[in-house]
N, C-alpha and C positions, 0 to 999 in steps of 0.2 A: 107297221110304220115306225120307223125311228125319226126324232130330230135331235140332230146337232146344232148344237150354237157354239159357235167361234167370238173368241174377242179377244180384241188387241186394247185394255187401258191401260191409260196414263197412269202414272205410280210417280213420280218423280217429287211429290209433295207428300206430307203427312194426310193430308186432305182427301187427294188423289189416291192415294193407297185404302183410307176407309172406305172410299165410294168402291171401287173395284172388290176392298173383301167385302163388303156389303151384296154388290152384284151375286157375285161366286156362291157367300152362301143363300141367298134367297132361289136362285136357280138350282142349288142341293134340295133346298128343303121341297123344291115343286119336285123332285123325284129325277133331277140331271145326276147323274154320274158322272165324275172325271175320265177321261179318252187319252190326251194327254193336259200337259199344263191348261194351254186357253181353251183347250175344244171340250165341251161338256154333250153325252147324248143322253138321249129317255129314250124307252120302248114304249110305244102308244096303242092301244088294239084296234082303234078307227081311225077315220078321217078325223071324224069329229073330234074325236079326242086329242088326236093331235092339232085342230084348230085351237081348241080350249086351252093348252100348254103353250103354244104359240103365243096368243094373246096375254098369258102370263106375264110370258117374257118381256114382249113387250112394251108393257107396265113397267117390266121395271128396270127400262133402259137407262144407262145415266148419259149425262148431260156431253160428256167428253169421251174421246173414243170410238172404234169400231169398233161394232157388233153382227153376224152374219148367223140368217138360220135357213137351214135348210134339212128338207122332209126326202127321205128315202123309203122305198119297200123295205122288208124284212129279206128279199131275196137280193136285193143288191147291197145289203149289209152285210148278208152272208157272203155275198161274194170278194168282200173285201180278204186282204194277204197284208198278214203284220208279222213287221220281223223284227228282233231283239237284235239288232248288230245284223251278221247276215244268217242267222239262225230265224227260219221258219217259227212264228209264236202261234199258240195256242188261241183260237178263236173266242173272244167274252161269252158268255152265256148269253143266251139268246130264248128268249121265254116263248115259249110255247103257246100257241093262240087256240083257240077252242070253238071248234063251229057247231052250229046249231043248226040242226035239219030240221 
């Protein structure tokens, strides 16, 4: 399971600009990666565990601004097409899940 979070904050204060990097890196440190600028994903191995990251988030919503999360398969992540211009790009790494018999 992957989740993306999208957000669009306000920046246009000094204020405004700490809450936002404040967001950005608290969402790093739960383990998001930049996608592009506002969209950050994680790789999750459950459900559950992408509930647990969810709820992170949030926590640590601020006060102003959209924010947007949404939970994918691992197989409709793969099925995503990223282009650099109109050059076909290379697919992020994509971790490897491990089943248990």
């Amino acid at each position: 399971m992957w989740v993306l979070v999208f957000f669009d904050l306000p920046t246009d204060t000094q204020k405004e600009r700490k809450v936002a990097s404040k967001f950005r890196k608290e969402i790093m440190k739960d383990g998001f990666t930049m996608f592009q600028f506002s969209i950050y994903v994680r790789h999750c191995s459950s459900s559950e565990n992408t509930e647990v990251h969810i709820k992170r988030v949030k926590k640590l919503l601020p006060e102003l601004g959209h924010v947007g999360i949404l939970t994918i398969t691992d197989k409709q992540f793969g099925m995503m097409e990223i282009f650099y211009g109109q050059r076909l790009a290379d697919r992020p790494n994509t971790p490897q899940q491990l089943e248990m018999f």
